[in-house]
Structures are given as C-alpha cells and as structure tokens.
DSSP file (Angstrom, degrees, kcal/mol; ACC not computed):
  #  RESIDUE AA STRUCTURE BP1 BP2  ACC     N-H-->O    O-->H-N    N-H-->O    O-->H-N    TCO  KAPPA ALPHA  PHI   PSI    X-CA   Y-CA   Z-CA
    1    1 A X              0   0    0      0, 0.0     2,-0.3     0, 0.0   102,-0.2   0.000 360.0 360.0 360.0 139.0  108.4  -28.1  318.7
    2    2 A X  E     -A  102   0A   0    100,-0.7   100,-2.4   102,-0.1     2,-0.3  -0.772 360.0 -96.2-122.4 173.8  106.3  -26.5  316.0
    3    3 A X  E     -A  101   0A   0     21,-0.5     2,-0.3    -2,-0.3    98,-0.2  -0.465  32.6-178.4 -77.6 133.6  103.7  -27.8  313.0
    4    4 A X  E     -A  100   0A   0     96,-0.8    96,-5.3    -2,-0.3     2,-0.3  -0.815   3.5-177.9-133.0 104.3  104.9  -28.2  309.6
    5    5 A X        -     0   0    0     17,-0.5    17,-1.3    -2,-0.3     2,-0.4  -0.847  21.3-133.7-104.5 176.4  102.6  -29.2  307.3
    6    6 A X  B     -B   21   0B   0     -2,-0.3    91,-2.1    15,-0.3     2,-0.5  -0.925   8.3-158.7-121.1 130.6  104.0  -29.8  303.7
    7    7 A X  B     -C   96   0C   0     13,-1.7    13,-0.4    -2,-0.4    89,-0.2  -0.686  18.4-170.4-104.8  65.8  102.3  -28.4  300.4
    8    8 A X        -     0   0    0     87,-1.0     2,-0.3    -2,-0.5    87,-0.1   0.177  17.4-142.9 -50.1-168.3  103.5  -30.6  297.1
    9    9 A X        -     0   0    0     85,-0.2     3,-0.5     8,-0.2    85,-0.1  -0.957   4.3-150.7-144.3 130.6  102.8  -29.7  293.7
   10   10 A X  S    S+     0   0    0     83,-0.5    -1,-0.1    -2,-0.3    84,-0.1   0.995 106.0  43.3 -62.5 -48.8  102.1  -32.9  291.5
   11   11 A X  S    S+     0   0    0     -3,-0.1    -1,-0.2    82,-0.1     6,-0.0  -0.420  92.6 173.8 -54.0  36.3  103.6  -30.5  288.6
   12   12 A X        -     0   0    0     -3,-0.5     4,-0.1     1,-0.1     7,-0.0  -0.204  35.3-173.0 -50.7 131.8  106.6  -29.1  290.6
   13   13 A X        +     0   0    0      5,-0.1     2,-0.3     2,-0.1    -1,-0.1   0.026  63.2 103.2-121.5  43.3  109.6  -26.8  289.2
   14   14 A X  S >  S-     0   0    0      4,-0.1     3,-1.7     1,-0.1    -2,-0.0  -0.874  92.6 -92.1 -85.6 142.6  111.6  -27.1  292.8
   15   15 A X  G >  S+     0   0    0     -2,-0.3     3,-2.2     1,-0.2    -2,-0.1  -0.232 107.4   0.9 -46.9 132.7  114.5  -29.6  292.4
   16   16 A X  G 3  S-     0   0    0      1,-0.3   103,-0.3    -4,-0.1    -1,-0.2   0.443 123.6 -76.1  75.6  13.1  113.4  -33.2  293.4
   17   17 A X  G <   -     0   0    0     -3,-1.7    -1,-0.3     1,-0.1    -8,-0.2   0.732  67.0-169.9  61.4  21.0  109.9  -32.1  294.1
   18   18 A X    <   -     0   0    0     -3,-2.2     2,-0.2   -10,-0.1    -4,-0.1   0.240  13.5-130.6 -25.8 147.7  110.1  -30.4  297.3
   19   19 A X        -     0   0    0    -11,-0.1     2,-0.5    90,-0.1   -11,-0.2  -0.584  14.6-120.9 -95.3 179.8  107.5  -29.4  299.3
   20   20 A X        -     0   0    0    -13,-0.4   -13,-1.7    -2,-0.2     2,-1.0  -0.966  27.7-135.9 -82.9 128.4  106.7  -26.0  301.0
   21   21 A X  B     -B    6   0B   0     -2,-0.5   -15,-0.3   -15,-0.2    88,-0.1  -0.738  15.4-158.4-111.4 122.5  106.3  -25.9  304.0
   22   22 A X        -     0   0    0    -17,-1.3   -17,-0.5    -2,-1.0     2,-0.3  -0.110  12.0-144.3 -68.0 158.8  103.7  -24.2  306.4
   23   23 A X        -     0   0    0    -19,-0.3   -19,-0.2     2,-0.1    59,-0.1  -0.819  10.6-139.8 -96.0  65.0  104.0  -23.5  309.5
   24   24 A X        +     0   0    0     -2,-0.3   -21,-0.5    58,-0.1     2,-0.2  -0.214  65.7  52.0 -71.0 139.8  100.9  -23.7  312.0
   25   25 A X  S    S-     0   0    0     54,-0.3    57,-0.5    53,-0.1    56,-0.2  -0.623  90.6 -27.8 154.5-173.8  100.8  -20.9  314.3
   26   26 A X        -     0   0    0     -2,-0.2     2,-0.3    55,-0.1    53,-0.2  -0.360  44.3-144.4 -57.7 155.6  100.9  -16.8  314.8
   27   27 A X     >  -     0   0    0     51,-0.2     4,-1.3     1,-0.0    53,-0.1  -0.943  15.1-175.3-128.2 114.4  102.7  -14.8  312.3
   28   28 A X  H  > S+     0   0    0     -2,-0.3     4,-2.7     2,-0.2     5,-0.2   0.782  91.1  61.0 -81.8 -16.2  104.5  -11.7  314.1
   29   29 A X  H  > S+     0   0    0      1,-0.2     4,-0.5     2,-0.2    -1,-0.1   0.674 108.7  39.3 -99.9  -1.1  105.4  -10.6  310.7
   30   30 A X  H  > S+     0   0    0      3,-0.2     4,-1.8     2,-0.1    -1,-0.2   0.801 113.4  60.1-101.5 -27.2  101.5  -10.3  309.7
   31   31 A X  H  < S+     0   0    0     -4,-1.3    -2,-0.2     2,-0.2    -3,-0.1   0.895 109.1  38.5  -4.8 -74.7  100.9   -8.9  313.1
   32   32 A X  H  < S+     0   0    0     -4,-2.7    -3,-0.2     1,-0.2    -2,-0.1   0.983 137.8  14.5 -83.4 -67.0  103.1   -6.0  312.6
   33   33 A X  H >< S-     0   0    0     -4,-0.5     3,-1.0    -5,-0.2    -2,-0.2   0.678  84.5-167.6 -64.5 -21.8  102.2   -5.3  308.7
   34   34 A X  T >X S+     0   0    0     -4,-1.8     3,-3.4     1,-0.3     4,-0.9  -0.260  70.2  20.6  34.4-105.9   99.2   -7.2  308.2
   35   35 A X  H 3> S+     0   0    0      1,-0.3     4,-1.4     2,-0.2     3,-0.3   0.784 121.1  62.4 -61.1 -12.7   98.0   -7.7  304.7
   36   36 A X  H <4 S+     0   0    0     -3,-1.0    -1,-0.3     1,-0.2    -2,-0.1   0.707 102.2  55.5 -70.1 -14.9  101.7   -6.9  303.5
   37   37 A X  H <> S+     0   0    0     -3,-3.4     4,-0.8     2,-0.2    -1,-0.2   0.683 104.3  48.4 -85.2 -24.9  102.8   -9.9  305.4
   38   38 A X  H  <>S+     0   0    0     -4,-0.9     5,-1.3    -3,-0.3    -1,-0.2   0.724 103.3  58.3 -72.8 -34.3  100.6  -12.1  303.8
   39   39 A X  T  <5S+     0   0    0     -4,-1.4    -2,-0.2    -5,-0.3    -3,-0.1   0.591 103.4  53.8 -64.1 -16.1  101.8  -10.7  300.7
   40   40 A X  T  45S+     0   0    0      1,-0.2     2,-0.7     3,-0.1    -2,-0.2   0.923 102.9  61.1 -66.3 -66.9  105.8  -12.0  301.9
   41   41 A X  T  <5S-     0   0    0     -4,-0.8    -2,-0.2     1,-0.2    -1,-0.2   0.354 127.4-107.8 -64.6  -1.0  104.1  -15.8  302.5
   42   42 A X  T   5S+     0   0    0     -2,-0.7    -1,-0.2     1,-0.1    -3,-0.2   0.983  73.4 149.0  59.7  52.4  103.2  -15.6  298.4
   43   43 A X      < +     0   0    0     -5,-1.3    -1,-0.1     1,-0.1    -3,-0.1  -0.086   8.6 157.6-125.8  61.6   99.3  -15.0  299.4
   44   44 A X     >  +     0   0    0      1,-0.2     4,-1.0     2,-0.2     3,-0.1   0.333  61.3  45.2 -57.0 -45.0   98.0  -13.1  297.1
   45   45 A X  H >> S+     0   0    0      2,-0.3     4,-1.6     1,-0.2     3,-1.4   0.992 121.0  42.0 -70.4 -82.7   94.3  -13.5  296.9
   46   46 A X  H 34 S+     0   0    0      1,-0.3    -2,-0.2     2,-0.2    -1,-0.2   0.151 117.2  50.3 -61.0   6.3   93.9  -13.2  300.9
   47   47 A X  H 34 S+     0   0    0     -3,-0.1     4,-0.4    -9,-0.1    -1,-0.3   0.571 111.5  47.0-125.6 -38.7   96.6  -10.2  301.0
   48   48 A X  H XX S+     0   0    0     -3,-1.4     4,-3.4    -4,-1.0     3,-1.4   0.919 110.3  52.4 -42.6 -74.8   94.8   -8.5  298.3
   49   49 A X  T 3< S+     0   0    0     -4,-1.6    -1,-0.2     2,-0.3    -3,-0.1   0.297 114.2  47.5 -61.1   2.3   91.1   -9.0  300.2
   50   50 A X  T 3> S+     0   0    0     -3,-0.2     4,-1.0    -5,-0.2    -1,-0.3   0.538 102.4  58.5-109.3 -17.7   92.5   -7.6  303.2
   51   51 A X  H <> S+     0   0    0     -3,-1.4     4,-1.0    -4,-0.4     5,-0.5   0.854 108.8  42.5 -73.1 -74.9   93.8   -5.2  301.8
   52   52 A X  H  X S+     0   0    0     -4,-3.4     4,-1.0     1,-0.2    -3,-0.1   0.822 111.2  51.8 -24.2 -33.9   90.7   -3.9  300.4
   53   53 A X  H  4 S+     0   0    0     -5,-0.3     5,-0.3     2,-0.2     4,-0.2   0.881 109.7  53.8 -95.5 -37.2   88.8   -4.4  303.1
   54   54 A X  H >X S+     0   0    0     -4,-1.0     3,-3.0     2,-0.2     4,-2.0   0.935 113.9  46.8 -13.7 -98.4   91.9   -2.2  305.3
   55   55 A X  H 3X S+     0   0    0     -4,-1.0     4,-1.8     1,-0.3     5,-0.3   0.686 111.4  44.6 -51.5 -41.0   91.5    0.5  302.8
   56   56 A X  H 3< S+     0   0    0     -4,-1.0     4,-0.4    -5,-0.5    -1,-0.3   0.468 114.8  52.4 -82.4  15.5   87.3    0.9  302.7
   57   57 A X  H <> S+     0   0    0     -3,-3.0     4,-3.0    -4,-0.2    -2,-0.2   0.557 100.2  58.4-104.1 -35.1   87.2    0.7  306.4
   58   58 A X  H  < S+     0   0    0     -4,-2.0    -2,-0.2    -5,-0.3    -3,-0.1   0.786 116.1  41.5 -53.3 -29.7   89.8    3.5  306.5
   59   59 A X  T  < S+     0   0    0     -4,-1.8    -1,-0.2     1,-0.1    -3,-0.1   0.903 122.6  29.3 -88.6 -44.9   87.1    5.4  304.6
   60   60 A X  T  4 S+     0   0    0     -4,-0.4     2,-0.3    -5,-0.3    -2,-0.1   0.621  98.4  85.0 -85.6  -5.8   84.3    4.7  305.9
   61   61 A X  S  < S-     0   0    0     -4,-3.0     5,-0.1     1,-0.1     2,-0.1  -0.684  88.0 -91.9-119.6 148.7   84.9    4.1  309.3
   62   62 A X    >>  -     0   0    0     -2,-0.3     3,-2.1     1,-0.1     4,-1.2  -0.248  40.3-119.6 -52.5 128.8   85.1    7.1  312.2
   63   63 A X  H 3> S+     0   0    0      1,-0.3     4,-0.8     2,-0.2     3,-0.4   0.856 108.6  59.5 -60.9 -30.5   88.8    8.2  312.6
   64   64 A X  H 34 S+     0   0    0      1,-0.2    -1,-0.3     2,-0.1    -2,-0.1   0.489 109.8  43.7 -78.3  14.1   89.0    7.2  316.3
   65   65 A X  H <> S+     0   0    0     -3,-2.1     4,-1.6     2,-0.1     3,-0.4   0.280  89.0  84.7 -93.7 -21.0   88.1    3.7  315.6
   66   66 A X  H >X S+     0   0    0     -4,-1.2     3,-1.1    -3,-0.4     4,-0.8   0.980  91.6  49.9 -76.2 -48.7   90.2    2.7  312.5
   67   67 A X  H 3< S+     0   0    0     -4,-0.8    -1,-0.2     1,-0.3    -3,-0.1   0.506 108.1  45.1 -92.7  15.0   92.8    1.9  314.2
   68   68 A X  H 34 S+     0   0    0     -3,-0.4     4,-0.5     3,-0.1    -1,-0.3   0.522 114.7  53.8 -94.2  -9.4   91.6   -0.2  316.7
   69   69 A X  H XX S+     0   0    0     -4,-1.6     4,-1.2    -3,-1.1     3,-1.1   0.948 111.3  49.6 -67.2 -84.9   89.4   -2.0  313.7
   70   70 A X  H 3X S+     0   0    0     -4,-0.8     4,-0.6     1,-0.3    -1,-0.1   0.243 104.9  51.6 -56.1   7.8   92.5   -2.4  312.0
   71   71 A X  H 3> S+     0   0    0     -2,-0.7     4,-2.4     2,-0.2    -1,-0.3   0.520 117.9  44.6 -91.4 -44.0   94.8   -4.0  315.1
   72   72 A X  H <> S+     0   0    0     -3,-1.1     4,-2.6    -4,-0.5    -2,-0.2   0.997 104.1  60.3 -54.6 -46.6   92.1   -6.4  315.4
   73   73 A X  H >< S+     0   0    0     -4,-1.2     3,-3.5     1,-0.4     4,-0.3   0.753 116.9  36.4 -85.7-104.6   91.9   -6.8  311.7
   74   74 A X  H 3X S+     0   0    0     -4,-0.6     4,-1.8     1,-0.4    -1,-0.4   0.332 104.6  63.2 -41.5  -8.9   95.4   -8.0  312.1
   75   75 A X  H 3X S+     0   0    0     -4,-2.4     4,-1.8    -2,-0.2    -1,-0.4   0.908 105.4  50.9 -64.4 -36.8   95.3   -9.6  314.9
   76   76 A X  H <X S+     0   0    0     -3,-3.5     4,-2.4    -4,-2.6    -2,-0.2   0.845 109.6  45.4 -70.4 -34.0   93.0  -11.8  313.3
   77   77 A X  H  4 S+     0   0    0     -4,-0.3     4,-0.4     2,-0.2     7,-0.2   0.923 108.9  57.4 -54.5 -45.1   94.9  -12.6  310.3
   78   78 A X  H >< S+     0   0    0     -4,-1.8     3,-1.0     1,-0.3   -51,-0.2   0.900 107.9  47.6 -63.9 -52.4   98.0  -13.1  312.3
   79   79 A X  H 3< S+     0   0    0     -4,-1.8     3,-0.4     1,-0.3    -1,-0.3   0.926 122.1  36.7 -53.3 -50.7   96.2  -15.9  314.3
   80   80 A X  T 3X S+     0   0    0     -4,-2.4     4,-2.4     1,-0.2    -1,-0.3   0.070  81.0 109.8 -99.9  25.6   94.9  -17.5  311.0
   81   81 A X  H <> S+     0   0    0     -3,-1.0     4,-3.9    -4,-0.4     5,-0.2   0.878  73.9  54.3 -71.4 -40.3   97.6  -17.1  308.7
   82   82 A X  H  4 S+     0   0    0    -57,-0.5     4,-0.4    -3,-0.4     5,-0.2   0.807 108.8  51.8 -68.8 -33.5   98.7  -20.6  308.4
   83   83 A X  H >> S+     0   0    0      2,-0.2     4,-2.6     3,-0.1     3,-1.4   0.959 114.3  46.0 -58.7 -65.0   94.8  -21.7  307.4
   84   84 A X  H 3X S+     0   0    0     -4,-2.4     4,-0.6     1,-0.3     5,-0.2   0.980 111.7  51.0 -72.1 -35.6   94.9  -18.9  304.6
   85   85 A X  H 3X S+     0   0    0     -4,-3.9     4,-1.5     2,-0.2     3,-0.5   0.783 112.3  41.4 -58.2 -11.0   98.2  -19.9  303.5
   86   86 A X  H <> S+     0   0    0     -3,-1.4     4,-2.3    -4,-0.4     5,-0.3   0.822 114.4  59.7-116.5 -55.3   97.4  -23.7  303.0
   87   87 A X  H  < S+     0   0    0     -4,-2.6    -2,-0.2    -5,-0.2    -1,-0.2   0.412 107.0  42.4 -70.1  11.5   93.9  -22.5  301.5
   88   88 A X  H >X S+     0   0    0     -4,-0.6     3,-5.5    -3,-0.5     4,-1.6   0.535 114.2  52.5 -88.4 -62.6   95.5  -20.5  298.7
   89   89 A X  H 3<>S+     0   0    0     -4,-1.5     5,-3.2     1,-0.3    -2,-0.2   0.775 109.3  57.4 -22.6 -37.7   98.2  -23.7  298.1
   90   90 A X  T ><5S+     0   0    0     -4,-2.3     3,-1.0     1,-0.2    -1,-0.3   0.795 101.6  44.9 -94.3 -37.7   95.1  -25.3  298.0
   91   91 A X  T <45S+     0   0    0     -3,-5.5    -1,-0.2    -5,-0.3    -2,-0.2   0.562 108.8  62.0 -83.7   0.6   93.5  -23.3  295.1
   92   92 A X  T 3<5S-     0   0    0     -4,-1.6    -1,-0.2    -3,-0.1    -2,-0.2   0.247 122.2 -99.3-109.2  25.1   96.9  -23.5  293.0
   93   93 A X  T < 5S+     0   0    0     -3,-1.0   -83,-0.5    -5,-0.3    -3,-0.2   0.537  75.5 136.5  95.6 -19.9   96.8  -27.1  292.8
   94   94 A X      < -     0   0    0     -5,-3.2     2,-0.3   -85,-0.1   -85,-0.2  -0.433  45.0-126.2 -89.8-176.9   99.2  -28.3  295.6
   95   95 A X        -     0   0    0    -87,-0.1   -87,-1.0     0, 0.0     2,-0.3  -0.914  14.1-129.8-113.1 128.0   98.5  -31.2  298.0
   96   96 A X  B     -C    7   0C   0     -2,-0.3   -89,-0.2   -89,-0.2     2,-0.2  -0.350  22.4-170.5 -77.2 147.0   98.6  -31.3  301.7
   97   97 A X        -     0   0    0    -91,-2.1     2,-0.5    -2,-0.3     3,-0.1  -0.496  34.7 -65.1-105.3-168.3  100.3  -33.7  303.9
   98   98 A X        -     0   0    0     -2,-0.2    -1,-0.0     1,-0.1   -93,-0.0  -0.800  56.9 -95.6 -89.5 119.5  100.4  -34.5  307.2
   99   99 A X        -     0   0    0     -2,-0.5     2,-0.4     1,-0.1   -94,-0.2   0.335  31.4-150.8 -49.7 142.8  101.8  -32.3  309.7
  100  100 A X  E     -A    4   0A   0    -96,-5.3   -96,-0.8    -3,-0.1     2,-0.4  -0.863   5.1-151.8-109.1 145.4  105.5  -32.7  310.8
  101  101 A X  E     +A    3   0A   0     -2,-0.4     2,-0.3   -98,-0.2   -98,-0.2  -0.935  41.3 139.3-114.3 143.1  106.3  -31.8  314.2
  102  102 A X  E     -A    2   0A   0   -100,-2.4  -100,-0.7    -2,-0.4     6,-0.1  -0.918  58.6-115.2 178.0 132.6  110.3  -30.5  313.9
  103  103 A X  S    S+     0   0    0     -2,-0.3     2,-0.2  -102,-0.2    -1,-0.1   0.883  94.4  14.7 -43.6 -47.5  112.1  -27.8  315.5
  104  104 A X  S    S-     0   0    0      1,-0.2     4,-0.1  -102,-0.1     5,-0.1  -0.667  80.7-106.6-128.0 174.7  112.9  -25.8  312.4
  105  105 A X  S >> S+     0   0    0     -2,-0.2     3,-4.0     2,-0.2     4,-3.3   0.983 121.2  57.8 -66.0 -48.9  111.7  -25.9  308.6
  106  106 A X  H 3> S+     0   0    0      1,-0.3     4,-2.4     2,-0.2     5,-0.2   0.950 108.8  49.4 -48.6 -59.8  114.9  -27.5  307.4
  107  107 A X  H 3> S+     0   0    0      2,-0.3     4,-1.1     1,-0.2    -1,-0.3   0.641 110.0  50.3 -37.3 -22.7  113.9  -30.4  310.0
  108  108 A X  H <> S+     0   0    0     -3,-4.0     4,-4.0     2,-0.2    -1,-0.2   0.822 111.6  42.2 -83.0 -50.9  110.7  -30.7  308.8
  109  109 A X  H  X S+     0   0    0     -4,-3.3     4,-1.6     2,-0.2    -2,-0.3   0.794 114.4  54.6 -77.1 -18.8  111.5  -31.0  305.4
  110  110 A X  H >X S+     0   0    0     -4,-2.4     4,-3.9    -5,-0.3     3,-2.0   0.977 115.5  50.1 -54.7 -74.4  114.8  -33.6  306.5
  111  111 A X  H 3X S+     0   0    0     -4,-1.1     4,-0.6     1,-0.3    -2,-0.2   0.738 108.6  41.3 -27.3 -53.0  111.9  -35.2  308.1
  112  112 A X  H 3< S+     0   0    0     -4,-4.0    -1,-0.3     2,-0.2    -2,-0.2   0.781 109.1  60.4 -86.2 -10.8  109.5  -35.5  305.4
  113  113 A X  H X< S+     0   0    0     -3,-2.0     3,-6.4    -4,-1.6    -2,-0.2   0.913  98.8  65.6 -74.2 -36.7  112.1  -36.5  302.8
  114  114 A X  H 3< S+     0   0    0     -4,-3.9    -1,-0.2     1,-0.3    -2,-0.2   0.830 103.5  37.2 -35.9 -26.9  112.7  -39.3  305.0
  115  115 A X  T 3< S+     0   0    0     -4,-0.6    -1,-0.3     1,-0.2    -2,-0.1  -0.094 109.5  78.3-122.0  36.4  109.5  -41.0  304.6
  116  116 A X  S <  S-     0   0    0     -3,-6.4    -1,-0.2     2,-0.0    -2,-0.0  -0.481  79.9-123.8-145.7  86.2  109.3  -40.0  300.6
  117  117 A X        -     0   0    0      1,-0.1     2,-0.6    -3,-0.1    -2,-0.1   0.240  26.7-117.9  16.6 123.0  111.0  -41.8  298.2
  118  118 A X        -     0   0    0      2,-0.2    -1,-0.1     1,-0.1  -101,-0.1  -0.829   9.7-149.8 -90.7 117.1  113.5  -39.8  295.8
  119  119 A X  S    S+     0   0    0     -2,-0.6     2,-0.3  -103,-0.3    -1,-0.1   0.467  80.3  79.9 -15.0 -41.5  113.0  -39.6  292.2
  120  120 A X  S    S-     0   0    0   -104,-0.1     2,-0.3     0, 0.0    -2,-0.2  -0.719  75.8-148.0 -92.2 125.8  116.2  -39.3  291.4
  121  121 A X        -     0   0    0     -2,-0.3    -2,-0.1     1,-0.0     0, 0.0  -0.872  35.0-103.0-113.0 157.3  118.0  -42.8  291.5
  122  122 A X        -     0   0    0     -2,-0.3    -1,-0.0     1,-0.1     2,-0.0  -0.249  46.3 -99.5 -67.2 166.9  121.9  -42.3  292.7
  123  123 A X        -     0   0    0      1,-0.1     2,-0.5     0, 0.0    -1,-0.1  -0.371  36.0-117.5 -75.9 172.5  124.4  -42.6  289.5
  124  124 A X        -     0   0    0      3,-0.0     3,-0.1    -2,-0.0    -1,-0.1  -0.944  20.9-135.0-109.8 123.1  126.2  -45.9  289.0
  125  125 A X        -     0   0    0     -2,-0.5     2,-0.2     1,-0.1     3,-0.1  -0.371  30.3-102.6 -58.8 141.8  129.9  -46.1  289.2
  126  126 A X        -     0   0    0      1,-0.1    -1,-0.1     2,-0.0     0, 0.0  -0.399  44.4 -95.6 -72.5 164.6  131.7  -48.0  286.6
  127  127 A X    >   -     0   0    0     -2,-0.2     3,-0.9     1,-0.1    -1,-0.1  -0.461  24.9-136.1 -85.1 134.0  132.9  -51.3  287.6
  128  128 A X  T 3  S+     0   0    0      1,-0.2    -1,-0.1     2,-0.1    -2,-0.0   0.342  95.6  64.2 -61.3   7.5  136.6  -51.4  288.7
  129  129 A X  T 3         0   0    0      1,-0.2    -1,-0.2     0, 0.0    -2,-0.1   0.515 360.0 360.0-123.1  -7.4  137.2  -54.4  286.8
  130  130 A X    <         0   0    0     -3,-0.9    -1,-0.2     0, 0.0    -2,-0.1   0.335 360.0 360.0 -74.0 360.0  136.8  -53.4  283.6
C-alpha cells in the first residue's frame, strides 16, 4: 500500500476538477537524474535550485569529491521529493487533502472521487410517456 495525497486546484482546467496526486515516498527516477527528475514531476522552482546548486558545486568543489557530493545531493532529493512536490503545489494555489492509502494512483483517485461529490449532475432522460 502506498500514500496518495491529492492536490486540487479551486480554479481547475482538468475535467470535473480532478486532483493530482502525490505520492509519499522515494523517487528512483530523481535518484538516477536528480534535478531532471524533479523537472518530470512539473517542479520547477526546486528542479531549477538544484540545479544551480549541481552546477556551482561542480565548480567549485575538488574533482574527487563532486561526485560523491552530488550522489548525496540526490540521494537527498530522492528521499524528499514528495515534500518538495506538495510545497511547490502549494505555492501555485492548490489545496492539500488528506492522504489516501491505495495500491495504485488510479485507486487513489477512485478513492478520493468517492468521498467528493461530482459537479456534474447526470443528464435526465426524457419521460417515456410523452
């Protein structure tokens, strides 16, 4: 079972107001790339700042040591990814919810429409008697 938490947008342009949903845990795919991985998840800010910070340690820092600074440097991201993502969402305006615990995303988000009203009200058939 994994974490989902769910990001709305009050102002949404996904159909029906979907949420996004996060994931709590390690990220292999910022592991293995690091700030480019953050840059998949749509994290701009924190993919950007790590990316800076990459590149001036790669200058400044003694060649047999950059690349154990920078395996840490992702290691660390990779551990906290789910935190930075939910703290950008968080500077564009969405809202968090409460975590869903669900095998997969789709499950999460099954899950969280369940317990959220739809917007949408179903159409009405015309009456057979008319």
């Amino acid at each position: 079972m994994k974490l989902f938490t769910p990001c709305t947008d009050p102002a949404s342009s996904r159909p029906l107001g979907l949420p996004v949903m996060v994931q709590n845990g390690f990220s292999w795919r910022v592991m293995f790339f690091g700030w480019l991985g953050l840059l998949t998840y749509g994290a701009w800010i924190s993919g950007l700042l790590a990316a800076a910070v990459s590149i001036l340690l790669h200058i400044f820092i003694a060649s047999r040591w950059d690349i154990a600074i920078i395996v840490g440097i992702h290691a660390v991201l990779a551990t906290f990814t789910a935190e930075i993502r939910l703290w950008e969402m968080r500077l564009n305006g969405r809202q968090m919810g409460l975590p869903i615990p669900a095998p997969s995303k789709d499950i999460a988000l099954i899950r969280w429409a369940d317990r959220h009203t739809s917007p949408v009200s179903p159409p009405e058939f015309p009456c057979a008697s008319s």
